[in-house]
C-alpha positions in Angstrom: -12.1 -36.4 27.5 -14.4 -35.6 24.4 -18.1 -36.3 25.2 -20.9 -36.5 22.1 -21.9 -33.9 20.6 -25.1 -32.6 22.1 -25.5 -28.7 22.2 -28.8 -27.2 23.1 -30.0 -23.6 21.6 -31.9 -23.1 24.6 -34.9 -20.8 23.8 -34.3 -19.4 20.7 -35.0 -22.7 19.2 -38.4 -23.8 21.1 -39.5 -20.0 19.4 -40.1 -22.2 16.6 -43.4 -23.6 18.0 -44.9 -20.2 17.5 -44.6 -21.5 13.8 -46.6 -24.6 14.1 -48.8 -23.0 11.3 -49.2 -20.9 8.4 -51.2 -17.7 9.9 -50.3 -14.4 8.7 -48.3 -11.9 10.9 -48.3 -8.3 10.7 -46.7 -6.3 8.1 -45.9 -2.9 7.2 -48.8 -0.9 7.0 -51.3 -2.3 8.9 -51.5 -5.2 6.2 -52.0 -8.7 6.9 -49.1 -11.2 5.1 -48.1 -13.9 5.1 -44.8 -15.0 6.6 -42.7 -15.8 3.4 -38.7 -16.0 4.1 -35.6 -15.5 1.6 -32.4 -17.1 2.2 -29.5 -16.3 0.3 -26.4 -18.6 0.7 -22.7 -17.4 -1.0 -21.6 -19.8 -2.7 -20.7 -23.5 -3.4 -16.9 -23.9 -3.9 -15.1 -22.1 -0.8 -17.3 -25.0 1.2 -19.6 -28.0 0.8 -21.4 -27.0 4.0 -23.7 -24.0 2.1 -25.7 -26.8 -0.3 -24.9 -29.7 1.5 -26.4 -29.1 5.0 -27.4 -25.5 5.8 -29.7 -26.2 2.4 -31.4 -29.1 3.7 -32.1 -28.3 7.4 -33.3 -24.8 6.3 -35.8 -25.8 4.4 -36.4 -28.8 6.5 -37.2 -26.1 9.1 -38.9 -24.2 7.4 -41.7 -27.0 5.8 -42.1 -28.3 9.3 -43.3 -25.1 10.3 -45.2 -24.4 7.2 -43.8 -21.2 5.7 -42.8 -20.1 2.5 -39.6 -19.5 1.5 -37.3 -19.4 -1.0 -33.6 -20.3 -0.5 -30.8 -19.7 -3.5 -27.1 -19.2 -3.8 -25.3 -16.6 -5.2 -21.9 -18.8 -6.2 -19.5 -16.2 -5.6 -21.0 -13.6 -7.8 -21.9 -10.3 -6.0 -24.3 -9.2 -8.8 -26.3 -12.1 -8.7 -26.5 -11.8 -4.9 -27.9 -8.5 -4.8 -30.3 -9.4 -8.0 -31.2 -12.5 -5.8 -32.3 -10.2 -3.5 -34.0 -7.9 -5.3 -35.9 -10.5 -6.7 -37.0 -11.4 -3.3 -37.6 -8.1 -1.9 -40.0 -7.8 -5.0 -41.9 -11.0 -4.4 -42.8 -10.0 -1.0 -40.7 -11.9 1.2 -41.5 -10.7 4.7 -37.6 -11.7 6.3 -34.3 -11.9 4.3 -31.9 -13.9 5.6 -28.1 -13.3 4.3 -24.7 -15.2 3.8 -22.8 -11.9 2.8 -19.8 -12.2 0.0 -18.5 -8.8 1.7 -20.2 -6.7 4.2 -20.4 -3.7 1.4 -22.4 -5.9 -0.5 -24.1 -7.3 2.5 -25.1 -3.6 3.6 -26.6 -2.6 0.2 -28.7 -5.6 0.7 -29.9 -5.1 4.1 -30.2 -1.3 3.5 -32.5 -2.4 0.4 -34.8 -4.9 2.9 -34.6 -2.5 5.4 -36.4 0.6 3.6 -38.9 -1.9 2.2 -39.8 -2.8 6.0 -38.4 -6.4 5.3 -37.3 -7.7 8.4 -33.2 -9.2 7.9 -31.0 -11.8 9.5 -27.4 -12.2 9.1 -26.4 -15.9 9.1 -23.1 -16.9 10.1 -21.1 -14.0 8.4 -21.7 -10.5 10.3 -22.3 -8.1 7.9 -20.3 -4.7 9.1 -22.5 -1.8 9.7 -25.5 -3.9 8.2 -27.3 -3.1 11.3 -29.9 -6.8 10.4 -32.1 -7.5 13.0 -30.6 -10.6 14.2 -27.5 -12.2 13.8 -26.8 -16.5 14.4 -23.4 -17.7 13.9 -20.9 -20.1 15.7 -18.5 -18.4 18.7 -16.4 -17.5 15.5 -13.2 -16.8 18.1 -13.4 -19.8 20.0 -13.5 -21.6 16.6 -9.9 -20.2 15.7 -8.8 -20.9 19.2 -9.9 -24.5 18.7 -7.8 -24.4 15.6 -4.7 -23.1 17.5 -5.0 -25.4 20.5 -5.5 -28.2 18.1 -2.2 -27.0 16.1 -0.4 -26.7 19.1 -1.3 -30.7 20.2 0.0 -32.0 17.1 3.0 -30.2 17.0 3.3 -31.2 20.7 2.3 -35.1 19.7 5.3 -35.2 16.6 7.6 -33.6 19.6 8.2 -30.7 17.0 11.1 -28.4 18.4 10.7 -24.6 17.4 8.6 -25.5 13.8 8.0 -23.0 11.4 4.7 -22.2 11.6 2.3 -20.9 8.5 -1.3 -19.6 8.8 -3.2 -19.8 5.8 -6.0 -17.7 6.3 -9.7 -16.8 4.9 -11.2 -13.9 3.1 -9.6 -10.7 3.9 -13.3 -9.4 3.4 -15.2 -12.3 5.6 -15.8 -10.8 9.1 -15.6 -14.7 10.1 -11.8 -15.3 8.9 -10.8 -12.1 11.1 -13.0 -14.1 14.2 -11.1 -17.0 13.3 -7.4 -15.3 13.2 -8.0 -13.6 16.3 -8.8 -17.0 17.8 -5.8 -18.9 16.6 -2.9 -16.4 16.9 -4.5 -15.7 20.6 -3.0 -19.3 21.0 0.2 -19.2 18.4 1.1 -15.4 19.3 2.3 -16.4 22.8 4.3 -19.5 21.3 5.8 -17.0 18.9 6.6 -14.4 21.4 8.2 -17.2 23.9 10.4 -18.4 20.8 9.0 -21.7 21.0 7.6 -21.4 17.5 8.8 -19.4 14.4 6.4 -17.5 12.5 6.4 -18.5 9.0 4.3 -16.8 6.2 1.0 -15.7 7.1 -1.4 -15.0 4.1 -5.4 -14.5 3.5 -7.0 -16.4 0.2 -9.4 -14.7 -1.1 -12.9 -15.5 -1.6 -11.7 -18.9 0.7 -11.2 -20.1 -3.1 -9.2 -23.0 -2.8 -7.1 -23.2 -5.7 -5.6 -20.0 -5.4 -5.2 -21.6 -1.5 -2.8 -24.1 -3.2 -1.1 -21.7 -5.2 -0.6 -19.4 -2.2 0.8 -22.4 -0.4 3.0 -23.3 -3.2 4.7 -20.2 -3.0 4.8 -20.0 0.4 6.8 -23.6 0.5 9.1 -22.4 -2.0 9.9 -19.0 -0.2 10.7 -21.3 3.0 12.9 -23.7 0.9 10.0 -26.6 2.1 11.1 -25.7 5.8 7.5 -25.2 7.3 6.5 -27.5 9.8 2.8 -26.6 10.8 -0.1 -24.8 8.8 -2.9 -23.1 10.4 -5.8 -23.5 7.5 -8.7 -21.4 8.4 -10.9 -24.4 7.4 -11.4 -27.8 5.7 -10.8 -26.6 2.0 -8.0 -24.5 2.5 -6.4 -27.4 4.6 -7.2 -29.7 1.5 -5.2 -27.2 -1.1 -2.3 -27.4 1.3 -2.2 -31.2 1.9 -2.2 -31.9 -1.7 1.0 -29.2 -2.1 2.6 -31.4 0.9 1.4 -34.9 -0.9 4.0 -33.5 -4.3 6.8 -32.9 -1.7 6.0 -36.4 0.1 5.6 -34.1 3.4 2.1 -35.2 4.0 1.2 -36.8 7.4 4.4 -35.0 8.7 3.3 -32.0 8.9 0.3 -31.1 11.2 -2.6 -29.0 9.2 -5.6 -27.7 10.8 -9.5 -27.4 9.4 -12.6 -26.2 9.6 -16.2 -27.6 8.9 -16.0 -31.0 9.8 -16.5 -31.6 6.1 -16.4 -35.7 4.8 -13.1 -34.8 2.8 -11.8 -33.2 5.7 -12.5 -36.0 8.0 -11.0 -38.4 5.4 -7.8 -36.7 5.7 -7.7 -36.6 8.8 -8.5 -40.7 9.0 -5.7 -41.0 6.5 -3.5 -39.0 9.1 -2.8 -36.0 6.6 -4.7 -33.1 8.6 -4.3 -33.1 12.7 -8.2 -31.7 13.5 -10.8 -30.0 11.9 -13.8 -27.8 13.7 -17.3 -29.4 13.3 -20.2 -26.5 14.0 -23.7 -28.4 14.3 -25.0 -26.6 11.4 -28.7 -28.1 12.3 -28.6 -26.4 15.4 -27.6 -23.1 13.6 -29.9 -23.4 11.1 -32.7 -24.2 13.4 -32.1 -20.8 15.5 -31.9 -19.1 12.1 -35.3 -20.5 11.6 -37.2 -19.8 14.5 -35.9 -16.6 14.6 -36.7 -15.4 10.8 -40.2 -17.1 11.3 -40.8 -15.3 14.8 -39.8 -11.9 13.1 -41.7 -12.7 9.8 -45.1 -12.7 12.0 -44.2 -9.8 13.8 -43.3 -11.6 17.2 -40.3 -10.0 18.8 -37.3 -12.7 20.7 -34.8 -11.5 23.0 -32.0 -13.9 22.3 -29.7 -12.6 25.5 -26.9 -12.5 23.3 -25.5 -9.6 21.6 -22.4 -8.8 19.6 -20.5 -5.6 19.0 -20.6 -4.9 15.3 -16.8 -3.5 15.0 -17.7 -0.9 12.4 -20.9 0.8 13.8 -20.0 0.0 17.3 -24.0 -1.6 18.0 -24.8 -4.1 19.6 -26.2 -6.7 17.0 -28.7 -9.4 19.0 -27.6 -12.8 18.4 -27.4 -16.6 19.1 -23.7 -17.8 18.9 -23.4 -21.7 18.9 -20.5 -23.6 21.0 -18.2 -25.2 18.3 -16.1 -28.5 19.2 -12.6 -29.8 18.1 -12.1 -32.7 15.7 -9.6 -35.3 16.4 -8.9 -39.3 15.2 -10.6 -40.4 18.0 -13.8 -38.8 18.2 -14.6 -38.5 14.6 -17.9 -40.6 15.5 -19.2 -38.1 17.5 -19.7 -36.2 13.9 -21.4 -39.6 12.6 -23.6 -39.8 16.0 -24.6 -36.4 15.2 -25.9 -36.9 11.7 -23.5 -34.1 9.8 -22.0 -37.2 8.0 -23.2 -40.2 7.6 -20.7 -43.7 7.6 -21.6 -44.7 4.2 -20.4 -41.0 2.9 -17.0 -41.3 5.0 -16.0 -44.8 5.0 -16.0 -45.3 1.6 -13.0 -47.7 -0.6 -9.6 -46.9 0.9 -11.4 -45.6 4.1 -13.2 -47.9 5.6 -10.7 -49.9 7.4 -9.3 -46.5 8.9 -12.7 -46.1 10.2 -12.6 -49.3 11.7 -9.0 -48.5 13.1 -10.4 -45.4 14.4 -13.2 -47.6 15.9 -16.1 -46.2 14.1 -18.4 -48.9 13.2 
């Protein structure tokens, strides 16, 4: 039912052979400049993704093409993000790309590039009102209706009679986690309209940090007297916080819990049987259209990506490349090995490789 993973960014992507070398574009001015891009990721700790693979295929991107760039992380800190960019608005970088903490950070950021005729990308996050020049990101709805479909099979597969469902959501201020929620309760509303499921505590962590995600949880198992039957974590971190609440109750593996990111803990646990499904998002294939786009803007070349999303807050239409996520199950955890996000030595490690080799990944 699940074929590989293969997703083509049709167009945007081949943009990047404009970049084949490193010829100046045309900046503000009148000026010649060369094309010199800034990349500013949020943060380590709400995901591995940031340093582990939107890092590496950025700049793998960007060498192959033969720009300069500069890519650095803010970890969680909203004044080093905006001194970050500062620092690269200063140093001439001709595009800023931007993970935003919040979109009023985001904004001040943008605004800053904007007047300094610094071309700007948002990259995976929106930023409201920020009014960038581009936005690439997953189909941030379908992944949270992935999440609820997948919810809904393993509840279906434990033959789970009206369970007590809790949604454990993302940062209130991440544009993403709303994407996300309107994805998944498009799926669960219905079930909790019908009275097939009963909502149970419904609660946004913020900053995605992960131990206040357990903490959250905690609380939310002992308001429900440990009567919750699913949980709906917005991704694979959160997911992890609950699942080690439900390992101190001996609940794990019995009660489905959804994820996000494909990440190589996240897959563990869901060898291991503790977490139902995750999302994997071909961050390459993200990062790539991120590329191509900030290096066709940083020499002046306009693309017309055919896409565009509504920002909700200034009601524009934001041009943009949205990728096609895909549900993570047991049985087609290879696909995420086939694809190179995680390698076999990474997730069949001690305890885990004979469930690999139950799960027939070889």
């Amino acid at each position: 039912m699940r074929k590989g993973i293969s997703i083509l960014v049709a167009g945007i992507v081949a943009a990047g052979a404009l970049a084949g070398c490193n010829q100046g574009g045309s900046g503000g001015g009148g000026t010649t400049t060369t094309p010199k891009i800034g990349v500013i990721l949020p943060d380590s700790a709400s995901s591995s993704r940031w340093e582990t693979n939107d890092r590496k295929y950025l700049e793998a991107a960007f060498k192959a093409a033969g720009v300069q760039f500069d890519i650095q992380n803010a970890q969680g800190d909203k004044a080093a993000f905006q001194t970050i960019a500062d620092q690269m608005i200063t140093n001439k970088v001709t595009v800023l790309m931007i993970v935003n903490l919040d979109s009023g950070t985001g904004k001040a950021v943008l605004d800053k590039a904007r007047a300094q005729g610094v071309g700007t990308i948002d990259y995976d996050r929106l930023t409201l009102n920020g009014n960038a020049n581009y936005y690439v990101s997953f189909d941030n709805v379908a992944v949270g209706k992935l999440q609820g479909e997948g919810l809904v099979k393993c509840l279906t597969d434990k033959a789970a009679k009206n369970p007590v469902i809790a949604e454990l959501n993302g940062s209130p201020t991440d544009n993403n986690a709303t994407l996300f929620k309107q994805g998944y309760d498009s799926v669960l509303q219905p079930k909790y309209d019908a009275k097939e499921y009963t909502k149970g505590p419904d609660q946004s962590v913020p900053d995605w940090d992960n131990t206040q995600a357990g903490t959250i949880f905690e609380q939310m198992m002992t308001g429900a007297k440990n009567k919750i039957d699913g949980v709906l974590a917005a991704n694979d971190g959160l997911g992890n916080a609950v699942i080690s609440v439900l390992k101190r109750n001996k609940l794990n593996g019995k009660v489905p819990v959804t994820g996000q990111d494909a990440t190589t803990q996240g897959l563990q646990n869901i060898l291991a049987g503790d977490q139902c499904m995750t999302v994997y998002k071909a961050i390459k294939q993200e990062a790539d259209a991120a590329a191509a786009l900030a290096i066709s803007l940083a020499k002046g070349q306009a693309v017309n990506t055919g896409q565009t999303v509504k920002d909700p807050e200034s009601g524009k239409d934001v041009q943009s490349k949205l990728l096609t996520p895909v549900a993570i199950y047991k049985d087609n955890i290879k696909d995420v090995i086939a694809d190179n996000y995680v390698t076999k030595d990474e997730l069949c490690t001690g305890a885990f490789a004979a469930m690999c080799t139950a799960a027939g990944i070889s």
